[in-house]
BASEFI-394197 format. One record per residue (C-alpha): residue number from 1; residue in three letters; x, y, z negated. Coordinates in steps of 0.02 Angstrom, whole numbers, plus 50000, padded with zeros to 5 digits. Example, Ala and Ser with C-alpha at 12.3 -4.5 7.8 and 13.67 -1.06 7.14 Angstrom:
residues 2
REC semi voro east north up
REC 1 ALA 50615 49775 49610
REC 2 SER 50684 49947 49643
***
This chain:
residues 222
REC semi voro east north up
REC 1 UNK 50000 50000 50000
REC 2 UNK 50047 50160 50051
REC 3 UNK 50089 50295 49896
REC 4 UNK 50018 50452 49903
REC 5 UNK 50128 50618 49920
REC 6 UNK 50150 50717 49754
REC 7 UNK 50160 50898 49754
REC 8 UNK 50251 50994 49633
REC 9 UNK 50255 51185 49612
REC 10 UNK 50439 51258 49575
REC 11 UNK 50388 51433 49502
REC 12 UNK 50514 51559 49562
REC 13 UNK 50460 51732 49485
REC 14 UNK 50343 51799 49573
REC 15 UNK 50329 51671 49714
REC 16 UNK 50309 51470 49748
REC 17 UNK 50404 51341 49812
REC 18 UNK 50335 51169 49818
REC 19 UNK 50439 51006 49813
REC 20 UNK 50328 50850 49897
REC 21 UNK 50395 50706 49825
REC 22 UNK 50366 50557 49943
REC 23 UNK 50459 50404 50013
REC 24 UNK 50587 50559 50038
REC 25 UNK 50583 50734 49960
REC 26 UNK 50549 50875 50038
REC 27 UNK 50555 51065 50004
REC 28 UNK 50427 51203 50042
REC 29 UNK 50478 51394 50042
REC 30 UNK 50632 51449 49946
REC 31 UNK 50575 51616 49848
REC 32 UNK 50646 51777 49830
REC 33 UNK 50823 51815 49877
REC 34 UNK 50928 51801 49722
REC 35 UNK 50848 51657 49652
REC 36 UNK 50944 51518 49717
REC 37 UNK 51007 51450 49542
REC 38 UNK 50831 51448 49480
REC 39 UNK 50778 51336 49630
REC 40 UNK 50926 51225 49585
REC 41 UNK 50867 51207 49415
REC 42 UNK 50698 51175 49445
REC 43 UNK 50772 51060 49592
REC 44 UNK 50851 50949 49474
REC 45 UNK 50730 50956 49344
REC 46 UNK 50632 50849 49459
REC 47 UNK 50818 50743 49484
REC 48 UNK 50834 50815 49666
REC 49 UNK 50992 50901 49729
REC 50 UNK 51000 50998 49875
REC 51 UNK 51069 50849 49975
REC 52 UNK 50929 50736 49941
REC 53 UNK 50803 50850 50036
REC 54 UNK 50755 50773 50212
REC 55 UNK 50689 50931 50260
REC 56 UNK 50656 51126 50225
REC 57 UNK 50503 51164 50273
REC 58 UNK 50466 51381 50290
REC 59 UNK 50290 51425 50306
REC 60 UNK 50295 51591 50389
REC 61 UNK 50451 51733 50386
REC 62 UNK 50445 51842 50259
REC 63 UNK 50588 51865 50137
REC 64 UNK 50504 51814 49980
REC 65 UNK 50494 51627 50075
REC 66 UNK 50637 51641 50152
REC 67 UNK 50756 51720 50024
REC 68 UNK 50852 51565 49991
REC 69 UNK 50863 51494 50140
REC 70 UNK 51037 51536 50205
REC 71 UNK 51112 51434 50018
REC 72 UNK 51020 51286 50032
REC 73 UNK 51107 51254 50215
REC 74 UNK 51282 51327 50156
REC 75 UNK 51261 51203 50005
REC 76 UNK 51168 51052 50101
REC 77 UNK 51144 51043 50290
REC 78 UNK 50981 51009 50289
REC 79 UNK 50865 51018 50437
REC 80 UNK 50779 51165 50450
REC 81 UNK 50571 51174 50497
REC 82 UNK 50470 51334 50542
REC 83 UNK 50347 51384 50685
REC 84 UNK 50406 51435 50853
REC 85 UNK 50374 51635 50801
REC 86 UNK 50453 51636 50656
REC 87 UNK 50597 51547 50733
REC 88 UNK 50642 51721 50798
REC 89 UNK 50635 51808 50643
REC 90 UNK 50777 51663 50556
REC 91 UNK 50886 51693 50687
REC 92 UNK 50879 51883 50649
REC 93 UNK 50889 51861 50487
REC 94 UNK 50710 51983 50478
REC 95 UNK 50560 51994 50385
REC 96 UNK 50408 51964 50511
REC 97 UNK 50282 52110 50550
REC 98 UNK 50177 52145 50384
REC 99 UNK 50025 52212 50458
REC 100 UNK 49902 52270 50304
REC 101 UNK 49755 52188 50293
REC 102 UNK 49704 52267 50123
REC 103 UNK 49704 52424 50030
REC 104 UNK 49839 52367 49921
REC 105 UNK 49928 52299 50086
REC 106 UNK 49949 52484 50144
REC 107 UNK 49997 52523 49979
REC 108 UNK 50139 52416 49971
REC 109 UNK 50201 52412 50167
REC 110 UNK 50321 52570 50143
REC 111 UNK 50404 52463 49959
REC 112 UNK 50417 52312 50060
REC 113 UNK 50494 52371 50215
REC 114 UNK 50653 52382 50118
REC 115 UNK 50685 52228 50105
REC 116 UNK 50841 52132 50118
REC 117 UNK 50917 52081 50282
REC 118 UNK 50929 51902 50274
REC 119 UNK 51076 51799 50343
REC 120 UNK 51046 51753 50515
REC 121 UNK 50981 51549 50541
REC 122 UNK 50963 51458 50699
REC 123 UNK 50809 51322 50613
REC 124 UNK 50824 51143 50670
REC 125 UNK 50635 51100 50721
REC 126 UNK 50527 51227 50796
REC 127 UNK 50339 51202 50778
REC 128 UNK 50227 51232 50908
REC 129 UNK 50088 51106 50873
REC 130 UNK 50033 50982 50733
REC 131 UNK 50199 50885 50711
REC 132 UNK 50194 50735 50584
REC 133 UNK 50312 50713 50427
REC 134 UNK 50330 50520 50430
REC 135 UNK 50515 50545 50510
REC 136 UNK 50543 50652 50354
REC 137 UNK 50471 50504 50223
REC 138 UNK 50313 50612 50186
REC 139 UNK 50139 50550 50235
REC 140 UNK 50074 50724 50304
REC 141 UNK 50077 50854 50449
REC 142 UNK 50153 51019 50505
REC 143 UNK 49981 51124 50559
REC 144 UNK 50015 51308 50631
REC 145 UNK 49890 51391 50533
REC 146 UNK 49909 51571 50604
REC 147 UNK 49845 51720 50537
REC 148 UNK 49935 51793 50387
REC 149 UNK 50073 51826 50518
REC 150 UNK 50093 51777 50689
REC 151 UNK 50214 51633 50624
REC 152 UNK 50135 51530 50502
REC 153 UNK 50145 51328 50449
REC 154 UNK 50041 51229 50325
REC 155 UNK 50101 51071 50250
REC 156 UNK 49944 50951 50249
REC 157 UNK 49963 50802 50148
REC 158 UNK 49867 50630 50182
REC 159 UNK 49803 50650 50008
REC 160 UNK 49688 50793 50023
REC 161 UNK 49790 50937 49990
REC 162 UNK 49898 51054 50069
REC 163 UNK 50051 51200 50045
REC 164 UNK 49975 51350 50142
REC 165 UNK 50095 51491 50120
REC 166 UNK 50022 51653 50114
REC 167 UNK 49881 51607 50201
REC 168 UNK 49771 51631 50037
REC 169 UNK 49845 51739 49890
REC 170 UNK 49791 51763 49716
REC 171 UNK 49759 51932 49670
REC 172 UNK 49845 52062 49590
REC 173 UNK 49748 52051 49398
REC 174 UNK 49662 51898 49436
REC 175 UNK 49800 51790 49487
REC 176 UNK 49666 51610 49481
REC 177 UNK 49559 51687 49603
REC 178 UNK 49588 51654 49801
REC 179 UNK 49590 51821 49879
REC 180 UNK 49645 51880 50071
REC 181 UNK 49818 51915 50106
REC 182 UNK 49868 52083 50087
REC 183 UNK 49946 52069 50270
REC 184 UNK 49841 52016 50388
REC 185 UNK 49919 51997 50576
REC 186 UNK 49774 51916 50652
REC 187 UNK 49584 51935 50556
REC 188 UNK 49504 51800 50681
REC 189 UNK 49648 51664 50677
REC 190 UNK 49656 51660 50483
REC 191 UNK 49483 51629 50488
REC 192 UNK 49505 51488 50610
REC 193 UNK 49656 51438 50495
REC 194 UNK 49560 51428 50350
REC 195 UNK 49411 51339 50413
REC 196 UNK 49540 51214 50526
REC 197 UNK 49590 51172 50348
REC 198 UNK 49427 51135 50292
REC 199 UNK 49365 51020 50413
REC 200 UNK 49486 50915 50391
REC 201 UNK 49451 50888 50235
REC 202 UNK 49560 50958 50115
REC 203 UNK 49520 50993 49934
REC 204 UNK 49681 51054 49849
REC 205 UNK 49777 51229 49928
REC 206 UNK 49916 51269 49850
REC 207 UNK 49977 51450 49901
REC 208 UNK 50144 51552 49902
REC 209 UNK 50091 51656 49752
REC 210 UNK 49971 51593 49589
REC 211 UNK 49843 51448 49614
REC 212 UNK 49821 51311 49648
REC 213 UNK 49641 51326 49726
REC 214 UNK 49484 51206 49760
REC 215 UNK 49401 51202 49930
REC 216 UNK 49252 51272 49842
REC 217 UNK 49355 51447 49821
REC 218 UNK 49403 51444 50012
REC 219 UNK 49250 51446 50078
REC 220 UNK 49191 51573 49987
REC 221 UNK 49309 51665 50041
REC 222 UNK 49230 51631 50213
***
């Protein structure tokens, strides 16, 4: 009998990273740049090293998911997933377009458009469609769930769940409660995103910053 994929959360400040622990681990996101030894630590408080990952897997470009990216493959060469779009951001070592989709969005934009140039990254595997993880020892897909930015990736697990990125966020003072990203690149294809995700039959969403959420709080967000 086939085991089900475990996902853990690896709480890096003020963002997530997930480890999926499966017939092989793999790692989801990387956090904020500067954070590397706390990602080590909570790494190996699951007993995984850097070199035991089969795969990095970045759901969308932005430097808070990103930030760590370029230490894992000095430390480890591990293959390196992201969508086609984003693809051109890691080789620029950029941020992709934050496009408000909020009040608070526009509020933010001019803070966050400082941020840190990243060290440039060719990625290993560039997703255009719904790729499967069995190569990587995890029973689940790569799903371009696009919206949030032009770029994004979900992780969805055989068990019902999946690692979605930005692609829901929790809000500001409420941080259990699913709300819309602050940047929005594309109002109509997170919509299709979200609701992709929900006919298939996931339960669990576990996004970028707070949660996790039920599939009840999605689609009422719908």
């Amino acid at each position: 009998m086939d085991q089900s994929p475990v996902v853990v959360r690896l709480p890096l400040g003020r963002a997530n990273a997930y480890l999926v622990l499966d017939e092989r681990p793999i790692l989801v996101d990387t956090g904020f740049p500067g954070d590397y030894s706390l990602l080590k630590a909570r790494l190996s408080a699951h007993r995984i090293r850097p070199v035991d990952l089969s795969l990095v897997v970045i759901t969308h470009a932005h430097f808070d998911h990103t930030g760590n990216l370029a230490s894992l493959k000095r430390e480890a060469d591990i293959s390196i997933a992201c969508h086609a779009n984003a693809a051109r951001n890691l080789r620029d070592g950029t941020s992709a377009v934050m496009r408000p989709g909020t009040v608070l969005g526009r509020v933010v934009r001019p803070l966050l458009s400082l941020s840190p140039k990243l060290r440039p990254l060719a990625p290993d595997i560039v997703i255009e469609r719904e790729t499967s993880l069995r190569p990587f020892g995890v029973h689940g897909r790569l799903l371009p769930t696009l919206g949030h930015t032009d770029g994004c990736l979900s992780v969805v697990l055989e068990d019902g769940s999946a690692i979605i990125g930005d692609l829901v966020m929790n809000g500001l003072f409420r941080t259990k409660t699913p709300h819309v990203p602050i940047f929005l690149h594309d109002p109509r294809a997170w919509e299709a995103s979200l609701r992709g995700l929900l006919d298939r039959g996931v339960r669990r969403f576990y996004p970028g910053h707070g949660g996790p959420f039920d599939r009840e709080e999605i689609s009422a967000l719908l």
